[in-house]
N, C-alpha and C positions, 0 to 999 in steps of 0.2 A: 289503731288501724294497722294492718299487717303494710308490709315493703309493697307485698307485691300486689295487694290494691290501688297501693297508694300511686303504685307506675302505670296502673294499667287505667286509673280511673279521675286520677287528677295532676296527671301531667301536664296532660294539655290544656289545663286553663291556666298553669303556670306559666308556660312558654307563652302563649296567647297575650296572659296580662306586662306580661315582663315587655312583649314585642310592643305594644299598645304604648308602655310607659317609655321604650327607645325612640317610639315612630312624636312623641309628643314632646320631648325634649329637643329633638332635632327640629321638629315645625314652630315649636318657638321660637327659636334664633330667627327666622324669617321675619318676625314679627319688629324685631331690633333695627329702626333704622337710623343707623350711626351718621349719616350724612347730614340728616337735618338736627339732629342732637348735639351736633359740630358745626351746626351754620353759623358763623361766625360775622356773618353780611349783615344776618338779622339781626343779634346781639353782639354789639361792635361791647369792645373793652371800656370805651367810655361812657356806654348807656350803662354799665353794671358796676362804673365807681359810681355811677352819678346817685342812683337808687340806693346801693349799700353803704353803709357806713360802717365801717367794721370795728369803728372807737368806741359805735355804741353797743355793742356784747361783750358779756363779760363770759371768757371763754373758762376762766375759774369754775365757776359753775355748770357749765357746758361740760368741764372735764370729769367734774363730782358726778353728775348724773351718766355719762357714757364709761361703764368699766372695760377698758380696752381690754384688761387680765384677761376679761373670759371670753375673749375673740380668738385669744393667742393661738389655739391649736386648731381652728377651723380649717388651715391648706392641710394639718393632719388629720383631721377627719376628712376632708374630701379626697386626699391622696389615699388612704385605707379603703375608703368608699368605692372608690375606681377601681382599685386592686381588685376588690372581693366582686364586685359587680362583672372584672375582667375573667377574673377564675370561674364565676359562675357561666356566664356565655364558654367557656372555651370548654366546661365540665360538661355540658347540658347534650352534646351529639354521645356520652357513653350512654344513656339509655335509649339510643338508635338501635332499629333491626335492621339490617345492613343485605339485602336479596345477593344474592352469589351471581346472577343471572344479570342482576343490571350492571351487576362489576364487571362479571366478562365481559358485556357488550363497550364498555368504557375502555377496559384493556384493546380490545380486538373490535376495531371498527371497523376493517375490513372485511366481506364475504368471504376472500381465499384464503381465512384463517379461522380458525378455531381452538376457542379460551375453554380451560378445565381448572376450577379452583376445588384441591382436592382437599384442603385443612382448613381452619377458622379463620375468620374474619373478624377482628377488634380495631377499635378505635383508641389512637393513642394521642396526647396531648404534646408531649416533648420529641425532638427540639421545636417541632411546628405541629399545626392539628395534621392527623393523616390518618390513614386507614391502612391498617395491617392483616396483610392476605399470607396465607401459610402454603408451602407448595401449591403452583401453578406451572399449569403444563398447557404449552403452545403446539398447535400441529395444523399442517397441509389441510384444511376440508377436505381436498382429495384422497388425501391417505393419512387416517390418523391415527396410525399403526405407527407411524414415523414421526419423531417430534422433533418439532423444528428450536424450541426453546424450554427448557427447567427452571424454575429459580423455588429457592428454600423459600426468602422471602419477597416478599412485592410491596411498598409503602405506595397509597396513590395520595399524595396531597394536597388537601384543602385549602380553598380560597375564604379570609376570615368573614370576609361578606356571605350575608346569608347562612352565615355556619351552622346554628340553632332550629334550621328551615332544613328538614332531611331533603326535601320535594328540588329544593332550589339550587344546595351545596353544588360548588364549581371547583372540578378537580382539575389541579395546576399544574401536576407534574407525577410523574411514574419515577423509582426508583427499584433496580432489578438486584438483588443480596443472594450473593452463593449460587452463578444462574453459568447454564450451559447451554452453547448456542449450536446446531449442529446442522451446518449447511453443507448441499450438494450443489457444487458448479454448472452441474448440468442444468437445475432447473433455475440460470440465472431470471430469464424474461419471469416466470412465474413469482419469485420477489421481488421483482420489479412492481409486477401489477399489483402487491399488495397496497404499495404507497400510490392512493389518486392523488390527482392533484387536488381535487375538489374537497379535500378533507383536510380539515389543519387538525392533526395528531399533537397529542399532549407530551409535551418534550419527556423522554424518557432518558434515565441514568441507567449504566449497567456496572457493578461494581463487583470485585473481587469471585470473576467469573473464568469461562476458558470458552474459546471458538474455534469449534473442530471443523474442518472444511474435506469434504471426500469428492470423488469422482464416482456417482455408483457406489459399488459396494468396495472401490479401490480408496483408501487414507492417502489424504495428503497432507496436512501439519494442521499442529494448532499452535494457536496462541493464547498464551497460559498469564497468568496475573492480569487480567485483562482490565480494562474500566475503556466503556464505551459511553459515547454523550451522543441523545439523536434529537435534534431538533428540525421536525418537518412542518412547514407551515403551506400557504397557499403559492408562495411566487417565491419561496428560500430555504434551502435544506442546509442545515449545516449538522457537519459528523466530527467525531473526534473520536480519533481509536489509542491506547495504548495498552502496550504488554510487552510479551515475551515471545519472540522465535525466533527457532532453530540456535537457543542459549544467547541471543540476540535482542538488546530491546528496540522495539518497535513503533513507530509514533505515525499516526496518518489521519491526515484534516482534509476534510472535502467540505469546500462551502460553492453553494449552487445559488444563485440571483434572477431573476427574471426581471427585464428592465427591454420596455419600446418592444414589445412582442418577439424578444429571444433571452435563449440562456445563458446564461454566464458560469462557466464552474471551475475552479481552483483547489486542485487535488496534491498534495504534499505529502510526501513520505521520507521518513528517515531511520535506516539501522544505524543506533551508536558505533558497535564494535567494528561492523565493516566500513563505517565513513562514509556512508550513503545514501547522497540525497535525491529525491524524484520529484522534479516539479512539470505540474500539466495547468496547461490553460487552456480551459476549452470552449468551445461554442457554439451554440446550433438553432435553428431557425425554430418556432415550435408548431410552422406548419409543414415541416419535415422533419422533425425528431430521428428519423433512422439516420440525416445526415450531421455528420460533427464534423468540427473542423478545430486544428489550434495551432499548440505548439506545445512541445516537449523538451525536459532539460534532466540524464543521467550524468550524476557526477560522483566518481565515485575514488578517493584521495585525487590521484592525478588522470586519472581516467575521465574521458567527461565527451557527451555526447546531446548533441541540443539539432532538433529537427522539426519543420514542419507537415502536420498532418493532417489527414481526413479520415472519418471513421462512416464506415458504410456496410450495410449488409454482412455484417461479421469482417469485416475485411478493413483493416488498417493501411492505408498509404501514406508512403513516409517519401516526402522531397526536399532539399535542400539541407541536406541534414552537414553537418559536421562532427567527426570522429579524431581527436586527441589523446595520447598517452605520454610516456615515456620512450616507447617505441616506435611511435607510425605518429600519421598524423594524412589526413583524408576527406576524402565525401562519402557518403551513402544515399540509397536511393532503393524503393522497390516497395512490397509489400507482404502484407504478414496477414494469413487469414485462422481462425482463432475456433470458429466454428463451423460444420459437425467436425469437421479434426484441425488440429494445427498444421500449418503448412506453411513456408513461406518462400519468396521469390527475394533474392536481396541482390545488389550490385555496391561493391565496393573499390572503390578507387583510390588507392593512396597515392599520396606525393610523394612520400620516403618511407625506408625502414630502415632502422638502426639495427641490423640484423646481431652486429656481435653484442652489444646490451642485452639483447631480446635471449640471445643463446644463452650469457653466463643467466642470466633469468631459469631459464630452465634447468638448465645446472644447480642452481641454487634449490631446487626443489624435493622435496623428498622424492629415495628412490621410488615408492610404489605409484605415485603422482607421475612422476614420469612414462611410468608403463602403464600409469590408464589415460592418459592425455587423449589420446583417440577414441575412447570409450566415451560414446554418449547414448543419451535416451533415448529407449526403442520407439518413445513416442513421437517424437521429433522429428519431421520429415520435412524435406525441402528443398531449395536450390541456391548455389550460391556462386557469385562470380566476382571473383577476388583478383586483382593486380593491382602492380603496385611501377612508378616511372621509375624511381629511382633506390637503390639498396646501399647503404653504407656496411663495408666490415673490411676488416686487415687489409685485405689484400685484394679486395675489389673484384673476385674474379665473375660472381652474379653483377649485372647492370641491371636485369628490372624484369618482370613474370608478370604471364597473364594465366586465370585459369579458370574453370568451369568445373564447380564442386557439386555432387546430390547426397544430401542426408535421408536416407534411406531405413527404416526401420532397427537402428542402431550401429547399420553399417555405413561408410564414407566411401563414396564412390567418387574415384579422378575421373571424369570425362574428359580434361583437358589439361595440362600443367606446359606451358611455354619458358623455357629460361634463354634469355637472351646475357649470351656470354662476347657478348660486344666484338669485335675482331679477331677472336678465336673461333666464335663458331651461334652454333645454340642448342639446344636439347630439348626431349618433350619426354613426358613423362604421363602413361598411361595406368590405372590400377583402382584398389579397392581397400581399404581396412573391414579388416573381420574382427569380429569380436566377441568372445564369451565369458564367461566366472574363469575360465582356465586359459585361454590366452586372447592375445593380441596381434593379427599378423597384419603386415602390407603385400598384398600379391600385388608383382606391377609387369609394365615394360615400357621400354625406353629407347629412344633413339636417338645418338650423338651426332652432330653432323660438325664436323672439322672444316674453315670455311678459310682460314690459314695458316698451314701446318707445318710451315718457317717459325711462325711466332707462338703457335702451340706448344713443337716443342722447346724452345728457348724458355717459355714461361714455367715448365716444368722440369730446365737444365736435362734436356734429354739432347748429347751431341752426339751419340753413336748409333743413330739414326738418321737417313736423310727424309724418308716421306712415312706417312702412316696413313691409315683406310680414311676417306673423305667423311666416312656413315657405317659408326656401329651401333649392332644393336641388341642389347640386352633384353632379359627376363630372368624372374625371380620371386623369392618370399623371403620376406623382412622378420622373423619371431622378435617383437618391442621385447618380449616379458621375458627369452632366453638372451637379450641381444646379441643373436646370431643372424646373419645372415646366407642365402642357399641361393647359388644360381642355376637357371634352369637351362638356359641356351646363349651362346654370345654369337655372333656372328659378326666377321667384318669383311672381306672380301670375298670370307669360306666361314662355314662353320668350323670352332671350333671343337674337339673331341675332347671325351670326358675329361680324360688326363687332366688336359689343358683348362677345363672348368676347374676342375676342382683345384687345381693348381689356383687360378687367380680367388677363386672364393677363400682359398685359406691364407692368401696374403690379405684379403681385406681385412677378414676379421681380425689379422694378427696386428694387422697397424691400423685401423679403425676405432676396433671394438674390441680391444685388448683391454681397456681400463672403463669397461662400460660405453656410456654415452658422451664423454670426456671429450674423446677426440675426431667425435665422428663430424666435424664440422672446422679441424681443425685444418689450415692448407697447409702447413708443412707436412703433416703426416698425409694428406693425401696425394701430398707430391713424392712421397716417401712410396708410397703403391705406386704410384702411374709408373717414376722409374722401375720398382723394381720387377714389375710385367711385362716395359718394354724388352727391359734387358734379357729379361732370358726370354723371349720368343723373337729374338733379335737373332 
């Protein structure tokens, strides 16, 4: 008889009678009742010496007639038996025909997805039974022009129950080989909907893949070596991500609990290279889902940030927050809204700053870092209000600032800058950073107000003067990227005339900004200008 009658025309009474012979092996044992085969109540030890007499067999005999020899290999025949009986069940799903269609629906249970299985489908025995799917390609229903997921290969594996039943086979788990994930952040809520809750999804592996994440048609990074674990059930999700970004390894666990009708979820992330770690706790009713609420912990070497929060309508608020470094130490407070654009309102309050730490800090930085320091992203917009009570450095001449920052489409606008210079005086400082590929400037203006001008000038050993102007007042442009600076107007009791401008702008820069950014923050050298401006307009 040829192979392929023999598959097509007596398979199945193979399977059938094999099933018949598992199902009657097994209902036997029921039939086994050990309890009264061991009642020991009924046949006490003395009713069975009383009966036997064990002097009177001659076990001689008994021995001649039972040849134990050719029992000897019976656990090896029944351990061979088992083996070959095991191989046969676990052999018997390769002459499966395996539909593409019911695999998709297995892969992609969700409606707002759509499964493509573009290469073969075989069934593999080792390390466990599974089913081997060859390029699958995942896309939007809505747009399936656009793929949301690749993989070379796909294993979905089987549960050994039922294994030999194609009708009944229970797939245990997905495993994604050589897979490419390509998400757009815009359409967060729409992956959201793919997971109901009402569906417990088959825990899926993703292994030796990368996840590209865009804005639109704008790239935003991926993460490359990647191996993802998702396990979605009815009342618990747990994820585990690791890889690579931004030449950084990358580690992040979210595990979600439902318990007493709300959520629970604990979200961790950690970059090796940078030192940092992200922990969130969060939680939410789940007859309001739009509302979250928890706590948050950024900590990143000595940096470290932990704050209570609520999440609502795109919109994070953040209270009682605490802010730590090396430098400051503080409160925060305010809110961050995330969608349709980013924006935020923030208020920061600090107790102290270690200003001359903070300075040789920046010193310490590379020169081009230092001239894009004020460079940020055009996307980035917002408000922010920063002060600080108290300021340590040399010479104490700052006591403490308050001010009123707007992040503006890549530009930094001062709406308010307050320096309180304690029993000298105080300052404010009005302007804007501009920014392009070719420079960086600060347009500003400023107003000194002199409040005692006995101890003014003492503190900058200015004696060959008895009074100076109560309120001057400057403007100007700052070039970070030439560091030069231009003044545009001084005024103190009169305006000053060019001459005399540009007189004091080329003392600044020559004792400022003679060795770069060095000493633009140093007070001797700026006591070094104050005198030598008074002097000669003395």
């Amino acid at each position: 008889m040829k192979y392929f009658n023999f598959k097509r025309y007596k398979f199945n009474s193979i399977i059938k009678k094999f099933t018949i012979l598992h199902r009657i092996f097994f209902k036997s044992l029921n039939y086994l009742n050990f309890k009264n085969f061991l009642n020991f109540k009924k046949y006490t030890i003395k009713f069975v010496l009383k009966y036997l007499d064990f002097k009177a067999y001659n076990y001689q005999k008994i021995y001649k007639k039972l040849n134990i020899k050719n029992y000897k290999l019976v656990p090896l025949y029944f351990l061979v038996s088992s083996i070959f009986i095991g191989i046969i069940y676990l052999i018997i799903p390769l002459f499966f025909n395996y539909d593409k269609l019911k695999i998709e629906k297995v892969i992609c249970q969700s409606k707002n997805i759509k499964c493509e299985i573009k290469g073969n489908i075989n069934y593999a025995i080792l390390p466990t039974p599974r089913i081997k799917i060859r390029n699958l390609i995942v896309a939007d229903s809505l747009n399936t022009k656009k793929y949301l997921l690749k993989a070379e290969v796909v294993e979905v594996k089987l549960s050994l129950k039922n294994l030999i039943q194609k009708e009944k086979q229970k797939f245990v788990g997905l495993e994604f080989n050589n897979f490419e994930i390509n998400l757009n952040v815009k359409n967060y809520k729409e992956y959201k909907s793919v997971f109901k809750k009402e569906i417990n999804y088959i825990p899926a592996k993703f292994t030796k893949g990368k996840l590209i994440f865009n804005e639109g048609n704008v790239y935003i990074g991926t993460v490359s070596k990647a191996f993802l674990d998702l396990k979605f059930l009815k009342d618990s999700i747990d994820i585990k991500l690791k890889g690579k970004f931004l030449e950084d390894k990358l580690s992040i666990t979210l595990n979600s609990e439902k318990i007493d009708n709300k959520n629970f979820t604990d979200i961790t992330l950690k970059m090796k290279g940078l030192n940092l770690l992200t922990k969130v706790n969060l939680n939410s009713f789940l007859l309001d889902n739009a509302v979250k609420s928890g706590t948050i912990l950024i900590k990143q070497r000595k940096n470290k940030i932990t704050s209570i929060f609520n999440y609502k309508d795109n919109k994070l608020n953040l209270s009682k927050s605490n802010i730590s470094n090396n430098f400051f130490n503080g409160k925060l407070d305010g809110s961050i809204v995330f969608l349709p654009f980013f924006d935020f309102d923030l208020n920061i309050n600090l107790n102290s700053i270690y200003f001359t730490k903070l300075y040789k800090y920046f010193l310490s930085l590379d020169d081009k870092v230092q001239r894009d320091i004020f460079k940020v992203n055009s996307k980035i917009n917002g408000k922010l209000s920063l002060s600080s009570d108290k300021i340590y450095s040399n010479y104490n001449l700052v006591k403490s600032f308050e001010s009123r920052i707007k992040f503006n489409n890549g530009n930094i606008l001062i709406d308010q800058f307050l320096i309180n210079l304690g029993k000298l005086g105080a300052a404010d400082i009005l302007g804007a950073f501009e920014s392009s590929k070719k420079f960086t400037k600060f347009k500003f203006e400023s107003n000194v107000f002199v409040d005692n001008q006995k101890k003014f000038l003492s503190k900058f050993g200015i004696y060959n003067k008895k009074n100076i102007s109560s309120n001057i007042f400057i403007s100007g442009n700052f070039d970070l990227k030439n560091k030069l600076l231009s003044f545009y107007e001084i005024l103190e009791n009169e305006k000053l005339n060019e001459e005399e401008i540009i007189f004091i702008e080329q003392e600044f820069n020559d004792h400022m900004l003679d060795d770069g950014f060095q000493n633009l923050f140093v007070f001797s050298k700026f006591k070094e200008f104050i005198k030598s401006i008074t002097e000669e307009t003395n």
